[in-house]
C-alpha positions as CSV (number, residue, x, y, z in Angstrom):
1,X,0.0,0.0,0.0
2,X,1.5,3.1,-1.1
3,X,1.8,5.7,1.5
4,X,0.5,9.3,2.5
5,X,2.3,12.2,-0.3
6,X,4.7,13.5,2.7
7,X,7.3,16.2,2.7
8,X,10.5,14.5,2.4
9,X,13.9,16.0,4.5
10,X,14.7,18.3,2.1
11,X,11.3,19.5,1.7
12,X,11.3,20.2,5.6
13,X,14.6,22.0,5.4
14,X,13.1,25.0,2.4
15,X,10.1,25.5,4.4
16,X,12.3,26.2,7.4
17,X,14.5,28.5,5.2
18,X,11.3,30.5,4.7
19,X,11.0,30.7,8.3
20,X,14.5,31.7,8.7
21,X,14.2,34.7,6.3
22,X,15.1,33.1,2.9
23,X,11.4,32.8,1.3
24,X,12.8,29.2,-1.8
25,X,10.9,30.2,-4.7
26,X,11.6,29.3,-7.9
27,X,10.3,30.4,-11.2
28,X,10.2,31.4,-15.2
29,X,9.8,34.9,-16.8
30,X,8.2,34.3,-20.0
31,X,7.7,36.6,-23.3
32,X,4.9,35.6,-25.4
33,X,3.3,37.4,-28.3
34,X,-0.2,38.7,-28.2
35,X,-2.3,36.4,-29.7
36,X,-5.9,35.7,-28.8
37,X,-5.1,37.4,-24.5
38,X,-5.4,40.8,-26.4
39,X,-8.2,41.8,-28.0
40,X,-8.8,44.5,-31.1
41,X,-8.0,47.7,-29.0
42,X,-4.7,46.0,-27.9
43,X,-6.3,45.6,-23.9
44,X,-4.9,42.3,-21.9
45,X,-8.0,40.4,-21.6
46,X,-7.4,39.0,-18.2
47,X,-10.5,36.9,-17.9
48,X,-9.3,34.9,-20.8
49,X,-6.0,34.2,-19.4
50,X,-7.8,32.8,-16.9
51,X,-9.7,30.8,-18.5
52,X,-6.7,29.6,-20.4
53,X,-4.6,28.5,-18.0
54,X,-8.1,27.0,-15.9
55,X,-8.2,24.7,-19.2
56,X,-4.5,23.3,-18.3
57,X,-4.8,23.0,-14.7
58,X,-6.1,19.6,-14.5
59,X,-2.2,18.8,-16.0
60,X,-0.9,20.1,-13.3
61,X,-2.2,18.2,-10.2
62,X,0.1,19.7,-7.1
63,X,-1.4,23.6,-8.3
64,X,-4.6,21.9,-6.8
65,X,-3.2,21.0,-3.4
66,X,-2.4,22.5,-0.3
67,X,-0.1,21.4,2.6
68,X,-1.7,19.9,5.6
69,X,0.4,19.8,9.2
70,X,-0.9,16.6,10.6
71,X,-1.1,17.1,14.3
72,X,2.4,16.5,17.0
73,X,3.6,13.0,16.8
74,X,1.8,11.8,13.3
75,X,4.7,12.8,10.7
76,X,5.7,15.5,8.4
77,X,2.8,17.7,6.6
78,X,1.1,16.4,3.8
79,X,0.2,17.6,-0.1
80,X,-3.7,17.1,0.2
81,X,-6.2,18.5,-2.3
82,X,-7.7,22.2,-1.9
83,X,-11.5,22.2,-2.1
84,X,-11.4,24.4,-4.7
85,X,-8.8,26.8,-6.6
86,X,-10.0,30.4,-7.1
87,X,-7.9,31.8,-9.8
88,X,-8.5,35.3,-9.1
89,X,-6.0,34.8,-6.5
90,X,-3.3,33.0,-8.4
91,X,-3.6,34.5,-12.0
92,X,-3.1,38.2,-12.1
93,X,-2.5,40.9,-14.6
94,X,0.0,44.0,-13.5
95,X,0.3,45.7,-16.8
96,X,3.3,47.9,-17.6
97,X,3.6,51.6,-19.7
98,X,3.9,50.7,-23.3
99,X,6.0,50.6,-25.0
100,X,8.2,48.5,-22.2
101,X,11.7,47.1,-22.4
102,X,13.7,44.5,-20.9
103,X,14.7,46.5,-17.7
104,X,11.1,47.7,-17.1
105,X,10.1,43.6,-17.1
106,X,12.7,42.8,-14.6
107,X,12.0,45.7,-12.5
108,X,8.4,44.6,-11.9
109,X,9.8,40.9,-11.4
110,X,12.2,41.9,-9.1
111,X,9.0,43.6,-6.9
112,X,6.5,40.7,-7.4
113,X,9.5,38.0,-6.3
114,X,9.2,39.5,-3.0
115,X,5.6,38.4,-1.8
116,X,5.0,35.8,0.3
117,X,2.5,32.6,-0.7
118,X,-0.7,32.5,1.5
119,X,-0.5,28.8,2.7
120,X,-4.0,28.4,3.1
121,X,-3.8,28.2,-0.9
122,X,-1.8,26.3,-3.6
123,X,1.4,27.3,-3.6
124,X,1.9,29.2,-6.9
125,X,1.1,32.0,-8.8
126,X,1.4,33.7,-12.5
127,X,1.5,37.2,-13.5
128,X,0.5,38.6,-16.9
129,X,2.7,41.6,-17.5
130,X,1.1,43.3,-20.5
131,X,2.6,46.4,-22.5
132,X,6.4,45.0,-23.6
133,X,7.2,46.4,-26.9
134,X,5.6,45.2,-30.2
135,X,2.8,44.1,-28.4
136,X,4.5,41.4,-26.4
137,X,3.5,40.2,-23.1
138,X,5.2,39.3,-20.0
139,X,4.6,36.3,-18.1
140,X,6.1,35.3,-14.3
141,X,5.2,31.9,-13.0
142,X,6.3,31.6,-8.9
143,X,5.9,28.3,-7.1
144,X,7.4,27.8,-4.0
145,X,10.6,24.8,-4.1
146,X,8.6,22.4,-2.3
147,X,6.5,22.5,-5.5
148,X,9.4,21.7,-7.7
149,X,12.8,21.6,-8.0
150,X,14.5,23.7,-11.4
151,X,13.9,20.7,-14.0
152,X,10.8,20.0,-12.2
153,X,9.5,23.8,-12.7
154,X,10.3,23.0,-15.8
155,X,8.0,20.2,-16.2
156,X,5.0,22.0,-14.9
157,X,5.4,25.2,-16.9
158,X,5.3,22.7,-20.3
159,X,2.4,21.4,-18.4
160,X,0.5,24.6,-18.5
161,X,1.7,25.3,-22.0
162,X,0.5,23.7,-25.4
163,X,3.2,22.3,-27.9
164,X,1.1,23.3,-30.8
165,X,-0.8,26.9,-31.8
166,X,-4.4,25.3,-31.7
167,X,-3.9,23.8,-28.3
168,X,-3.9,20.5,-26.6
169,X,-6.5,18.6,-24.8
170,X,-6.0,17.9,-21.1
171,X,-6.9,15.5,-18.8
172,X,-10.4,15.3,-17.5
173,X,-10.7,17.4,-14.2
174,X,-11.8,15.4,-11.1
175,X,-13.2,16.1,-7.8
176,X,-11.3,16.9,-4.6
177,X,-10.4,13.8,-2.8
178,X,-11.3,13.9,0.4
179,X,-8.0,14.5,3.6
180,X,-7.0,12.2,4.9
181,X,-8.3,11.1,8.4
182,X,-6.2,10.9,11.9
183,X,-6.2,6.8,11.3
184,X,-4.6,7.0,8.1
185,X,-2.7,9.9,8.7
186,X,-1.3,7.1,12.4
187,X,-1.4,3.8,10.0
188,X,1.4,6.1,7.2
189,X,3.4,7.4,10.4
190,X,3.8,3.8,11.5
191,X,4.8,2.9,8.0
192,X,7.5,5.4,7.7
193,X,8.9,4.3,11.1
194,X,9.0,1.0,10.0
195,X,10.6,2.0,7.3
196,X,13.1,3.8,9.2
197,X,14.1,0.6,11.4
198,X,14.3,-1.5,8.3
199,X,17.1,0.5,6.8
200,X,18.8,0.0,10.3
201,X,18.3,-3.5,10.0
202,X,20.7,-3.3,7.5
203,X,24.4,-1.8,8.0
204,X,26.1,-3.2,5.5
205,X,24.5,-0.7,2.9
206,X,23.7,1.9,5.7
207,X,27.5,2.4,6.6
208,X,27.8,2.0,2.6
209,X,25.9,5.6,2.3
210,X,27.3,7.0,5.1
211,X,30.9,6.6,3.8
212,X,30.2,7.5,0.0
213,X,28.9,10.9,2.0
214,X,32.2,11.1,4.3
215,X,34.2,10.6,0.8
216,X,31.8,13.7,-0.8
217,X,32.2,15.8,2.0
218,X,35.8,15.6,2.5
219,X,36.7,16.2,-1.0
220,X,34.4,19.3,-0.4
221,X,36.1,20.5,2.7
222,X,39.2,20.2,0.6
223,X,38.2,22.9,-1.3
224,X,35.7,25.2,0.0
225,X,38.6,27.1,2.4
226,X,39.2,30.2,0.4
227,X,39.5,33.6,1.1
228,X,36.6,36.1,1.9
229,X,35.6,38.3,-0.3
230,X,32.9,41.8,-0.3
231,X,30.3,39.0,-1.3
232,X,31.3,36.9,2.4
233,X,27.4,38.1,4.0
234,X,24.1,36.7,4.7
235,X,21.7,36.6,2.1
236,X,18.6,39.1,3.3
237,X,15.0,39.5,1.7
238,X,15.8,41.9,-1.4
239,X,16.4,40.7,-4.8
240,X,18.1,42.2,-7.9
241,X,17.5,40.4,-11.4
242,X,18.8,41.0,-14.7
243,X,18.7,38.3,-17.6
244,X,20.8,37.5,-20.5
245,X,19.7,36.4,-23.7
246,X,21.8,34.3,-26.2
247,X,21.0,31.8,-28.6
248,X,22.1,28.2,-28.1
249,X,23.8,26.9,-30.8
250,X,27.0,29.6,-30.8
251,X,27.4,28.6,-27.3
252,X,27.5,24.8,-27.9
253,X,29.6,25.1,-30.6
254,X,32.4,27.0,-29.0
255,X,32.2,24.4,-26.4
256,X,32.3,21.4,-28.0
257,X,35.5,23.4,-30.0
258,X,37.0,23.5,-26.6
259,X,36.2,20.6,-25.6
260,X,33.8,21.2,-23.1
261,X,29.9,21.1,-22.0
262,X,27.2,24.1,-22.3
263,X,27.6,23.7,-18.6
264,X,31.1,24.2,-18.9
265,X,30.6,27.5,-20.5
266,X,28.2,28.7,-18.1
267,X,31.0,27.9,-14.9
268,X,33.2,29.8,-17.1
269,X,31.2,32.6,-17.7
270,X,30.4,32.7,-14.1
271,X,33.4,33.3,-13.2
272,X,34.7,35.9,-15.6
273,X,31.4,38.0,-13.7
274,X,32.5,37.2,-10.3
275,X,36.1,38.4,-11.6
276,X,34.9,41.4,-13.2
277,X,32.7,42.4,-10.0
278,X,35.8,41.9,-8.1
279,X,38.0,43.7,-9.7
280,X,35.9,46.4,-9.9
281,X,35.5,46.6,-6.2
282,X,39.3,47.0,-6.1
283,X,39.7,43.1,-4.3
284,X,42.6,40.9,-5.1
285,X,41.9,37.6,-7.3
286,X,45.2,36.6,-8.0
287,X,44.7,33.1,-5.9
288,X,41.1,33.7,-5.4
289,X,39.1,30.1,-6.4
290,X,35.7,31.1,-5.1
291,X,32.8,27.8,-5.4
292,X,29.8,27.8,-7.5
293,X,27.6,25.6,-5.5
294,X,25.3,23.7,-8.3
295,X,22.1,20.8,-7.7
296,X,22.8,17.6,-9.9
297,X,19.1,16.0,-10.3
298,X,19.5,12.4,-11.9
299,X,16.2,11.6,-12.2
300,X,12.4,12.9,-12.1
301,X,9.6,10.7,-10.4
302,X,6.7,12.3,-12.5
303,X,5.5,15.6,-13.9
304,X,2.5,15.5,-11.4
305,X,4.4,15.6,-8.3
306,X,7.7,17.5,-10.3
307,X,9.9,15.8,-7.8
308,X,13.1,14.3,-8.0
309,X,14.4,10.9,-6.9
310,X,17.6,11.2,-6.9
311,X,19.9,14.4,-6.4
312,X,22.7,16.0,-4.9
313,X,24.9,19.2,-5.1
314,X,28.7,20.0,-6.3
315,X,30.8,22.4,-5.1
316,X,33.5,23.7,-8.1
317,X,36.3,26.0,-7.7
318,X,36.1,29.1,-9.8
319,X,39.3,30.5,-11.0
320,X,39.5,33.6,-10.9
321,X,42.9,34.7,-10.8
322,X,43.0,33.6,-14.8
323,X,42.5,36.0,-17.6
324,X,42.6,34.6,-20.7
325,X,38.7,33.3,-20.7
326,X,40.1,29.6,-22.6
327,X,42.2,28.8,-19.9
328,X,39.8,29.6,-17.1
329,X,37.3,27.4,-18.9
330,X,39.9,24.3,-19.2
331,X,40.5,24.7,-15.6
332,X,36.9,25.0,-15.2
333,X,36.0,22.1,-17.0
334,X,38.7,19.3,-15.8
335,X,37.4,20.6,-12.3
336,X,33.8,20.1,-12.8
337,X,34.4,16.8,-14.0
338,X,36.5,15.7,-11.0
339,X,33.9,17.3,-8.6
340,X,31.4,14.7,-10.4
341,X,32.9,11.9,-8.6
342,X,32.0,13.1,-5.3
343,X,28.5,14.6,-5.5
344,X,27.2,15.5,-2.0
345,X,23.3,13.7,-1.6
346,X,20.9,15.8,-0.8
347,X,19.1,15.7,2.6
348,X,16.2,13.5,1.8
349,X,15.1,12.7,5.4
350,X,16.0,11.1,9.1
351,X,17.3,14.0,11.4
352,X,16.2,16.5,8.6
353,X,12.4,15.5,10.0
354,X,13.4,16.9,13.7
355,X,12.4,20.2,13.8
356,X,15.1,21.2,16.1
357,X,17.9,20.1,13.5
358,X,16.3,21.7,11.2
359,X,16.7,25.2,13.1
360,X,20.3,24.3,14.3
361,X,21.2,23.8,10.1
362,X,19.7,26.9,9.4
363,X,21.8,28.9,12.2
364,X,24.8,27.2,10.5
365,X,23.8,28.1,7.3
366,X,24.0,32.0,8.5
367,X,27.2,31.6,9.6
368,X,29.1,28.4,6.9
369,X,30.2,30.2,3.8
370,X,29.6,26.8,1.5
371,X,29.8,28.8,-1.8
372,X,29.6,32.2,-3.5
373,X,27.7,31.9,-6.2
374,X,24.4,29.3,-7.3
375,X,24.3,27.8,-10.4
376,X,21.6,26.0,-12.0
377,X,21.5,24.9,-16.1
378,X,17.8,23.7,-17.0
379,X,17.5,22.0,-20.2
380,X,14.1,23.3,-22.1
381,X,11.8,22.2,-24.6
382,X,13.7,22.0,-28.5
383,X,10.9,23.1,-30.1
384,X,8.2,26.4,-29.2
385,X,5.7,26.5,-26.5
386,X,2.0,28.6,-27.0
387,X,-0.7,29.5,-24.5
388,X,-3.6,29.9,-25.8
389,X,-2.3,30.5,-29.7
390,X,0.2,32.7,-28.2
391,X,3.8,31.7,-28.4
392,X,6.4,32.3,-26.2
393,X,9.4,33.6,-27.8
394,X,11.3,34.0,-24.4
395,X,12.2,32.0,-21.3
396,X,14.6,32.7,-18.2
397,X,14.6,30.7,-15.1
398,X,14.6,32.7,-12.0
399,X,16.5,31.1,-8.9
400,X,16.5,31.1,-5.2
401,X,19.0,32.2,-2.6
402,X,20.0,31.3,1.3
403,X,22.7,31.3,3.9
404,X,25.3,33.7,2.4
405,X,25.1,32.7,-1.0
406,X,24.2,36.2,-2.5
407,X,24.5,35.6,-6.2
408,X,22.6,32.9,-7.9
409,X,22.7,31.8,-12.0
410,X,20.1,30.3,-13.9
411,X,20.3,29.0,-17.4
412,X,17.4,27.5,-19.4
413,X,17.8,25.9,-22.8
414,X,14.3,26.5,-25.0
415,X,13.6,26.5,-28.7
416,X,17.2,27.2,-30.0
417,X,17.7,29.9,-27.1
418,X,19.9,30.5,-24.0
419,X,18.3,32.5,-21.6
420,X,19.7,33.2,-18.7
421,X,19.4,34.7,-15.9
422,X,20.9,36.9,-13.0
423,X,19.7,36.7,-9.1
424,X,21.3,38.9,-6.6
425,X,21.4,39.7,-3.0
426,X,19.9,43.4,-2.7
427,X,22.3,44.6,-0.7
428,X,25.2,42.2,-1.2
429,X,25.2,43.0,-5.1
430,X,23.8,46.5,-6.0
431,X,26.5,46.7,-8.6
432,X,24.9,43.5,-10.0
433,X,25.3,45.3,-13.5
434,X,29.0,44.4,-13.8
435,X,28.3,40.8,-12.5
436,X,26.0,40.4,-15.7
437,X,28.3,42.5,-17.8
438,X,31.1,40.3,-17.5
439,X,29.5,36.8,-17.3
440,X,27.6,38.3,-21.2
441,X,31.7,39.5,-21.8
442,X,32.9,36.2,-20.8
443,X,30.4,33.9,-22.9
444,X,31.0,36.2,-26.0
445,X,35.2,35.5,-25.7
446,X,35.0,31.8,-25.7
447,X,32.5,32.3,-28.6
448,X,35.2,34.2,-30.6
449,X,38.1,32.4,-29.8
450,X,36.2,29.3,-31.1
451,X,35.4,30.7,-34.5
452,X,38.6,32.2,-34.6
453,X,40.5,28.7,-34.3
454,X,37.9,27.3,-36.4
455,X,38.6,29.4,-39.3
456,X,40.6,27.8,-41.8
457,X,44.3,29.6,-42.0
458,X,44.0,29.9,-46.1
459,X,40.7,32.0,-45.6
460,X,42.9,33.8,-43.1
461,X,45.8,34.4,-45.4
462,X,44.0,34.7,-48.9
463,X,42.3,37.9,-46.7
464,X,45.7,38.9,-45.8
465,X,46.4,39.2,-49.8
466,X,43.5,41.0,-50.3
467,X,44.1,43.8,-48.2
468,X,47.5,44.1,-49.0
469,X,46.7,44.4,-52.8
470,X,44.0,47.0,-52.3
471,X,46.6,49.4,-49.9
């Protein structure tokens, strides 16, 4: 008998992060055309959106459930269904003076991040952002982490989207199944503590995982001493966003021509921001090997629940102290592949389920610097994704931040595109323009150098002719 849908350890410890200041929500800003959501006088026809998105709901079971806190003693909350989703309060339109640009989106992102999710109700909401220029429309969709992790976001915004202009069909709705009662709530608790002494019963592969971890984290502990730097403080409740927008293929190209990964490139680009914001605070990077701290997710239960099964983090060393952008992104890569042999698990449960632990790994959290900088790379959908006829031309994952990890990356693959995008600490990063001015710097170097040592040296020298004969 399978049992109750629970919070696993993990799940506990981004609620808890909430609590401790660091609201985990994750997310996707979106440009679509127009299409049928405007109508003849160029308005945003909000009701319709609604409607639209009510259509696809049904694909997306968890954005019609709530979290229940069973009482003391009978286990960890659990996903149960809400009796009914009022979309009024989920879907909402904040339109924006035409004809708006990129910074004006981000702006009103940056303000809409901010707000809490009222727990009484699914946790998740979208924003229409009418008014971009040409007619375009902005789109944020915000679920809290619990929801989903970044490839299971993923999943649920293709979910709510169609693959095809005239739309898909989705699943036939059904009624709210009724909670689940303080017997069955006791029977699952029982279960899982069952469970729990099962696994003891077997120490073989118990002491197994617990020396695999010991192996991960002392190859982390190897390298996460470096020096503080301006970016050393705790992460507080204001964000600063900026995205980047590139098309996929250049960047895939120069890396394979290096001999390297798109992820690769993104590390690499990552760190010729950091550098550049470093510099430019007048701080030493000679030595300096900062750590991008990224989540490895193997594999993905289902889109329903937009969970994973299996995951873990990384911890690579950034080097900053290089300047020629190839060399950084060899070191980069041979480093990234040896951190790969000794991924970290994530917490997934025991202590992690004791409240009290919980609170004593946030306090550590305030005060362990683990890593500079997040980074996440979410691959996309190859081919376009409408709502409602309208297509989106433009996707950029949005990230979270904790502990004192101020400066957080996402990249998201969709439709031949790179988008990426820029999360900062408020007041850690206000200069978060020469972050994202360097990592954009950074990306376009490799690029070069790759076409440059791709280009054939006859082309090169038949050129050289041609000038000289016309001088």
């Amino acid at each position: 008998m399978a049992g109750l849908d629970r919070l696993s350890g993990s799940d506990l410890l981004m609620l808890q992060s909430g609590e401790a200041g660091w609201p985990m929500h994750i997310g996707v800003v979106a440009v679509l055309d127009g299409g049928a959501l405007v109508d003849a006088d160029g308005r945003f026809r909000i009701e319709a959106a609604r409607q639209a998105v009510g259509r696809r709901l049904c694909r997306v079971p968890r954005f019609h459930q709530v979290l229940r806190v069973p009482p003391r003693l009978l286990g960890p909350p659990v996903w149960v269904d809400a009796p009914a989703v009022d979309l009024a309060r989920h879907v909402h339109v904040r339109p924006l003076a035409p004809p708006a640009g990129t910074a004006r989106l981000v702006h009103v992102v940056e303000e809409l991040w901010s707000g809490r999710f009222d727990p009484a109700r699914p946790l998740w909401e979208m924003w229409f952002l009418p008014g971009l220029a040409g007619g375009r429309i902005g789109l944020l969709l915000k679920v809290h982490h619990v929801v989903a992790d970044g490839v299971g976001g993923m999943a649920l915004l293709g979910a709510l989207l169609d693959r095809d202009v005239t739309g898909e069909p989705g699943p036939v709705d059904r009624p709210p199944a009724a909670p689940p009662s303080t017997s069955a709530l006791l029977r699952d608790q029982l279960r899982r503590l069952r469970g729990s002494a099962s696994a003891l019963a077997h120490p073989v592969a118990l002491v197994g995982g617990m020396n695999r971890t010991w192996l991960a984290l002392r190859e982390f502990d190897a390298v996460r001493r470096v020096p503080p730097t301006s970016l050393d403080r705790v992460v507080g409740p204001g964000r600063r966003i900026r995205v980047v927008d590139g098309r996929l293929d250049p960047v895939r190209d120069a890396a394979h021509a290096h001999g390297a990964t798109v992820n690769d490139m993104l590390l690499a680009a990552v760190a010729g921001g950091l550098r550049a914001l470093l510099l430019s605070r007048g701080e030493d990077v000679h030595d300096l090997q900062p750590l991008a701290y990224e989540p490895v997710t193997l594999l993905l239960r289902r889109a329903a629940a937009a969970r994973p099964d299996e995951g873990g983090m990384i911890f690579v060393p950034l080097p900053l102290g290089v300047d020629d952008p190839v060399e950084r992104l060899r070191r980069v890569s041979a480093a990234a592949a040896d951190c790969k042999r000794h991924v970290l698990p994530a917490p997934a449960g025991g202590p992690n389920s004791i409240r009290l632990v919980r609170r004593l790994m946030m306090r550590v959290a305030a005060r362990q610097r683990w890593a500079d900088v997040y980074v996440a790379n979410v691959p996309g959908p190859r081919t376009p994704l409408y709502l409602d006829g309208a297509q989106v031309r433009e996707l950029y994952p949005v990230v979270p931040l904790a502990g004192r990890t101020p400066v957080g990356v996402g990249a998201l693959s969709y439709a031949g595109r790179l988008g990426i995008t820029v999360v900062a600490d408020r007041d850690a990063c206000p200069d978060i323009e020469i972050f994202t001015d360097g990592l954009r710097a950074a990306l376009a170097e490799l690029e070069h150098a790759a076409s440059r040592a791709a280009r054939p040296p006859d082309t090169v020298t038949a050129a050289g002719r041609e000038r000289r004969a016309h001088t």
